[in-house]
C-alpha positions in Angstrom: -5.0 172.6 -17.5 -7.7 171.9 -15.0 -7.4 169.0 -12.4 -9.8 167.5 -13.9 -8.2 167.4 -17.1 -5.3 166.2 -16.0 -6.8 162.6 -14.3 -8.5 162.1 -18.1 -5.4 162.4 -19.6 -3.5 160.4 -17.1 -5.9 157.3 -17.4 -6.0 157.2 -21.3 -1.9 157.0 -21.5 -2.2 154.4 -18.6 -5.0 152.3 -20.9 -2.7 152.8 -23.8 0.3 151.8 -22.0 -1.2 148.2 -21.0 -2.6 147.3 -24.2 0.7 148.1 -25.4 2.3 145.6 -23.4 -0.7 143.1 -23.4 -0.2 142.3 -27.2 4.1 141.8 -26.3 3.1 139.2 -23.8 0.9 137.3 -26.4 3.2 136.8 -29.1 5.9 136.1 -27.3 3.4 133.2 -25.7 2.3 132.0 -29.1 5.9 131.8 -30.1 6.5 129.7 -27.8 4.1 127.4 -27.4 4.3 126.7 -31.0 8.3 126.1 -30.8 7.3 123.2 -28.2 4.9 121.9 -30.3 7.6 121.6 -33.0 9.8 119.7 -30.7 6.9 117.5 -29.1 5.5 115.6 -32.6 9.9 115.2 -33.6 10.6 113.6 -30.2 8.2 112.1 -28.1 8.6 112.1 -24.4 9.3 108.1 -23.7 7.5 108.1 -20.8 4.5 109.7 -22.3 2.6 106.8 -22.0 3.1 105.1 -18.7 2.4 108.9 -17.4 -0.3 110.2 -18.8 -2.2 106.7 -19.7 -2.1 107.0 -23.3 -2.2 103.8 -25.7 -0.4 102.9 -28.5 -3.1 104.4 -30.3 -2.2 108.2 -29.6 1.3 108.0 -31.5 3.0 105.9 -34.0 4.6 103.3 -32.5 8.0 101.3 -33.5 7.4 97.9 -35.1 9.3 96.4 -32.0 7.3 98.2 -29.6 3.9 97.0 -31.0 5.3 93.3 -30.6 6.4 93.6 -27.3 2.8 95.8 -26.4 1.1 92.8 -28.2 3.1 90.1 -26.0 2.1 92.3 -23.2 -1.7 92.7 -23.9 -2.3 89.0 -25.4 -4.0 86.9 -22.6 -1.6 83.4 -21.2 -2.5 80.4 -23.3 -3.9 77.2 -21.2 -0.3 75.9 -20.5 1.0 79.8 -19.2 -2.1 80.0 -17.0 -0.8 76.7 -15.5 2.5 77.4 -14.8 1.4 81.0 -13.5 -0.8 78.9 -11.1 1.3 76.1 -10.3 4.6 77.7 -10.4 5.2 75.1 -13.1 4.3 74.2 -16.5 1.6 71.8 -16.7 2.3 68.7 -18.4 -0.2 67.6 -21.8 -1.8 65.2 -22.9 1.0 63.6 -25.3 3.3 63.9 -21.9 0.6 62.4 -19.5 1.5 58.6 -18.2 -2.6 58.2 -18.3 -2.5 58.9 -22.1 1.0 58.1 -23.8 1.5 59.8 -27.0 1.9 58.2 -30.7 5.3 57.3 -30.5 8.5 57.0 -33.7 7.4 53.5 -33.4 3.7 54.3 -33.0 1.2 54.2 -30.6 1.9 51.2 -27.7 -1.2 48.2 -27.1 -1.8 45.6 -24.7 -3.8 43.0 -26.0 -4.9 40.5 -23.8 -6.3 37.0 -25.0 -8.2 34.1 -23.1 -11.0 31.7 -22.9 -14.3 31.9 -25.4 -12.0 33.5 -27.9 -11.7 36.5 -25.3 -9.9 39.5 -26.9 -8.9 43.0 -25.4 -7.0 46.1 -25.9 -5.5 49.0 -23.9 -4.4 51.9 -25.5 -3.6 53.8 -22.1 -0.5 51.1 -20.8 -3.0 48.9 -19.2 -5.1 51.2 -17.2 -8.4 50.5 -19.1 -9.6 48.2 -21.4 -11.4 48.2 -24.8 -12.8 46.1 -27.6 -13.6 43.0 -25.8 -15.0 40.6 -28.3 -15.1 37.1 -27.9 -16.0 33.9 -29.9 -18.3 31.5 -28.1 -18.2 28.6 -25.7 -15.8 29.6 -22.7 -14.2 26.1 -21.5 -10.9 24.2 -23.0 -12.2 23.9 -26.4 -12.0 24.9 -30.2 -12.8 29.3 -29.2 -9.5 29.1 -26.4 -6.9 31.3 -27.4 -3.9 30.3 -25.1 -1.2 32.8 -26.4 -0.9 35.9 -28.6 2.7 37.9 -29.7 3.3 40.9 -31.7 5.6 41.3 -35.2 5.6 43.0 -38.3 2.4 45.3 -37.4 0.6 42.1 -36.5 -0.9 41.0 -33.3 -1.1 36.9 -33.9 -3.4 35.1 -31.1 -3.3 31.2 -31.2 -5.0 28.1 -29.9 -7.4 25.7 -32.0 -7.7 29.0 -34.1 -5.2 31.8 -35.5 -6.9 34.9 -35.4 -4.2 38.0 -36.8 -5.3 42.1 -36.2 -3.2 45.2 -37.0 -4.0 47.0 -33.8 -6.4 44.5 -31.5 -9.9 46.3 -31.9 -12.6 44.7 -32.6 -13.8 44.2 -36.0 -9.8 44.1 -37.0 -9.8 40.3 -36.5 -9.0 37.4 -39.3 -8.8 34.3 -38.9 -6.0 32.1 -40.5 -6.0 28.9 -41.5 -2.8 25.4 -41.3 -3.7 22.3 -42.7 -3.6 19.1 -40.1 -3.7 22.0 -37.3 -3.3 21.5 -33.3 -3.8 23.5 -30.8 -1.1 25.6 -30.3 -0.2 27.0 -27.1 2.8 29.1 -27.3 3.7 32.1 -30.3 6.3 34.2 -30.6 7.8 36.2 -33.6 11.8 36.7 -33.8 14.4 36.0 -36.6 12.0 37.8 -38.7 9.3 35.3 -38.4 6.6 33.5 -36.7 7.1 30.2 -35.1 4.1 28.7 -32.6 4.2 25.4 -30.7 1.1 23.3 -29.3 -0.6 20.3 -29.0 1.0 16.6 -29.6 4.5 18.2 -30.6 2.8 20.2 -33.4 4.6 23.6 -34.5 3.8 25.8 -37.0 5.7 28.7 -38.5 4.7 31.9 -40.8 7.0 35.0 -42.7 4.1 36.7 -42.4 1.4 36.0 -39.8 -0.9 36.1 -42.2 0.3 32.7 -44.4 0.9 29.5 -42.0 2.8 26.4 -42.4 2.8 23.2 -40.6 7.2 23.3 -39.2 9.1 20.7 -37.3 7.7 18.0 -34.4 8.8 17.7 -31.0 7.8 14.0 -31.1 3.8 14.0 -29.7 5.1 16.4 -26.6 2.8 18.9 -26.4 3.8 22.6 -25.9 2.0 25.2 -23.8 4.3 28.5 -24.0 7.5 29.8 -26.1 9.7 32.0 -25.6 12.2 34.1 -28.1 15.8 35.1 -27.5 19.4 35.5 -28.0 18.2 34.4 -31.4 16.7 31.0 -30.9 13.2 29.7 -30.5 12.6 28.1 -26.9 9.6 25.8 -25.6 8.2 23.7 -22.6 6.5 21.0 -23.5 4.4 18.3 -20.6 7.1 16.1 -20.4 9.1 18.9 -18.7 11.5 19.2 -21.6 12.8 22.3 -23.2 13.1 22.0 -27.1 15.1 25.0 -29.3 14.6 25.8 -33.1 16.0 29.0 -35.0 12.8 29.0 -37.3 10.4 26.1 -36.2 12.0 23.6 -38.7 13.5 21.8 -37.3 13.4 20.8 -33.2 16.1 20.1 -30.4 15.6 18.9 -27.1 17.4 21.3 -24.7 17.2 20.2 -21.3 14.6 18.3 -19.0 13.4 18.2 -15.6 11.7 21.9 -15.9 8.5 22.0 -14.0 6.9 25.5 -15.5 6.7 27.9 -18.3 9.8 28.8 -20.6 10.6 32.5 -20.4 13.6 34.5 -21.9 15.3 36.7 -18.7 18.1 37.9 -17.5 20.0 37.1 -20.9 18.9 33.4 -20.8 15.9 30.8 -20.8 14.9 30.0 -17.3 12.1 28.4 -15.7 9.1 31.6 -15.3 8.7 30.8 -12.0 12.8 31.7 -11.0 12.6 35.2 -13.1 12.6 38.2 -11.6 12.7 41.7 -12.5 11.2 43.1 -16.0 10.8 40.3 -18.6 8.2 38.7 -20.6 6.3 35.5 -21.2 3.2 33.7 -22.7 1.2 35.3 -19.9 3.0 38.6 -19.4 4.2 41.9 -21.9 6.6 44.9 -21.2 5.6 48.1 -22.6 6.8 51.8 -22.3 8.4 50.8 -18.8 4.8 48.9 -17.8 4.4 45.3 -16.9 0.5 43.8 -17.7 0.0 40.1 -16.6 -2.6 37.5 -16.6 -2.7 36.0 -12.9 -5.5 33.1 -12.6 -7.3 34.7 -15.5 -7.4 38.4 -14.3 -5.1 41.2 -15.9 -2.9 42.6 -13.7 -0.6 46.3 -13.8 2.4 47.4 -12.5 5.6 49.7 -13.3 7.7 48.3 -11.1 7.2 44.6 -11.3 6.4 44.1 -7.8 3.5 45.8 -6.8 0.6 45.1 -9.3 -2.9 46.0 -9.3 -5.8 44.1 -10.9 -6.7 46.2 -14.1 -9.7 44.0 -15.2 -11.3 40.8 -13.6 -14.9 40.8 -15.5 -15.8 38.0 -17.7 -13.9 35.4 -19.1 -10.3 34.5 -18.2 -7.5 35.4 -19.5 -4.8 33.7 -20.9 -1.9 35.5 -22.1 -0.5 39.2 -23.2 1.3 41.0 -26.0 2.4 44.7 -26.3 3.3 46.1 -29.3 3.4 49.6 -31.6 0.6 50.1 -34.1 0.0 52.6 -36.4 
């Protein structure tokens, strides 16, 4: 065998030789990548995701990991984008002191009476004021409304006239009628009833609001505020005597010598003018931890009953206040 002959033959058993081991090397590679492909759709990698970017989309995903990938994807509500911002939750409307919430009992009014037949309401504890109606003329006549209470789902406002509304807006109001009727200058409602005092030792009395009845006398002294508690009925008349009745029925002279309004405080009847602290009168209500007042015919706020702003001042004056919880 030539040289030559021998390099020919030497290169073909070397070209058979690699393909030889070319085709070893490919199924063992095939064999294997196909045993890993096995094991990768049984068992996922856990981290799969966070490493490689993937969504929930590229593999089944457990019913507990799609709710917390949903908590984790949804955007923050209005109240979680305030806290995030604030450090705190914000408070909402129904929680806001501005605007009180509907309450068990309802939602609280001031309403606010006066001269002309002047009416009022706030539905925010005083801050602002709505509804104003009134009835004509504006000086000590037949359209004064000198006192106004709150019972049964009633607001009752008194003077010459009885004008009753379920939640003080305008259009809401009736008018009520007593025969042989005086002005009456003080209302309250306790022991389940009405009871109002007024003019010439005239009283007046009412289960209802709505139905009035001429009650006891308080022989010709007239009456110009009433106050309710520790169960009995409790007015001032000009005289300077202080008269108490259960129902209106029937009258009996107290005490004398007082120079101002009745009002119920401190667990007794005292003079207005020697209260202190939170209590109410013909011309003041408490509310939902808020004191309104009429003060030489302005309405006047406060929640600590010392400091008290001026609320409204506008128009005619104002008489007297009642808070209460309408539907």
């Amino acid at each position: 065998m030539t040289t030559i002959q021998r390099q020919v033959l030497f290169a073909l058993c070397t070209a058979v030789l690699v393909a030889s081991c070319s085709d070893k090397s490919d199924t063992s590679s095939s064999t294997a990548d196909g045993n890993f492909a096995q094991s990768d759709s049984a068992i996922e990698p856990a981290d799969e995701d966070a490493s490689t970017g993937k969504d929930a989309g590229d593999r089944p995903v457990h019913p507990r990991d799609a709710a917390v990938r949903h908590d984790a994807a949804a955007p923050p509500g209005p109240a979680e984008a305030g806290a995030a911002e604030a450090g705190t939750s914000k408070p909402d409307a129904a929680t806001d002191a501005n605007n009180p919430p509907p309450t068990s009992k309802g939602t609280p009014v001031f309403v606010a009476v006066g001269y002309a037949g002047r009416r009022v309401r706030s539905t925010d504890l005083g801050l602002t004021w709505t509804d104003d109606v009134s009835l004509g003329g504006g000086g000590d006549d037949q359209f004064l409304l000198r006192a106004v209470t709150f019972g049964k789902g009633l607001f009752v406002a008194t003077g010459w006239k009885i004008l009753t509304s379920p939640d003080g807006r305008s259009g809401t109001w009736t008018e009520r009628t007593i025969s042989g009727q005086q002005w009456l200058g003080g209302v309250q409602f306790g022991n389940n009833a009405f009871v109002a005092t007024g003019g010439y030792g005239f009283s007046a009395n009412s289960p209802d609001g709505i139905s009035w009845s001429s009650a006891g006398s308080l022989n010709t002294q007239a009456s110009r505020s009433l106050a309710f508690g520790a169960g009995k009925f409790v007015t001032a008349t000009d005289a300077g005597n202080w008269w108490s009745s259960t129902d209106g029925e029937s009258w009996t002279v107290m005490s004398g010598g007082h120079q101002t309004q009745v009002a119920y405080c401190n667990g007794t009847f005292k003079d207005e003018s020697s209260c202190t602290g939170t209590f109410s009168a013909r011309d003041r209500a408490v509310g939902e931890g808020v004191t309104v007042r009429a003060v030489n015919g302005d309405l006047q706020r406060s929640t600590n009953d010392v400091n008290f702003t001026t609320v409204l001042s506008q128009g005619q004056a104002f008489e007297a206040v009642a808070f209460g919880y309408v539907e």
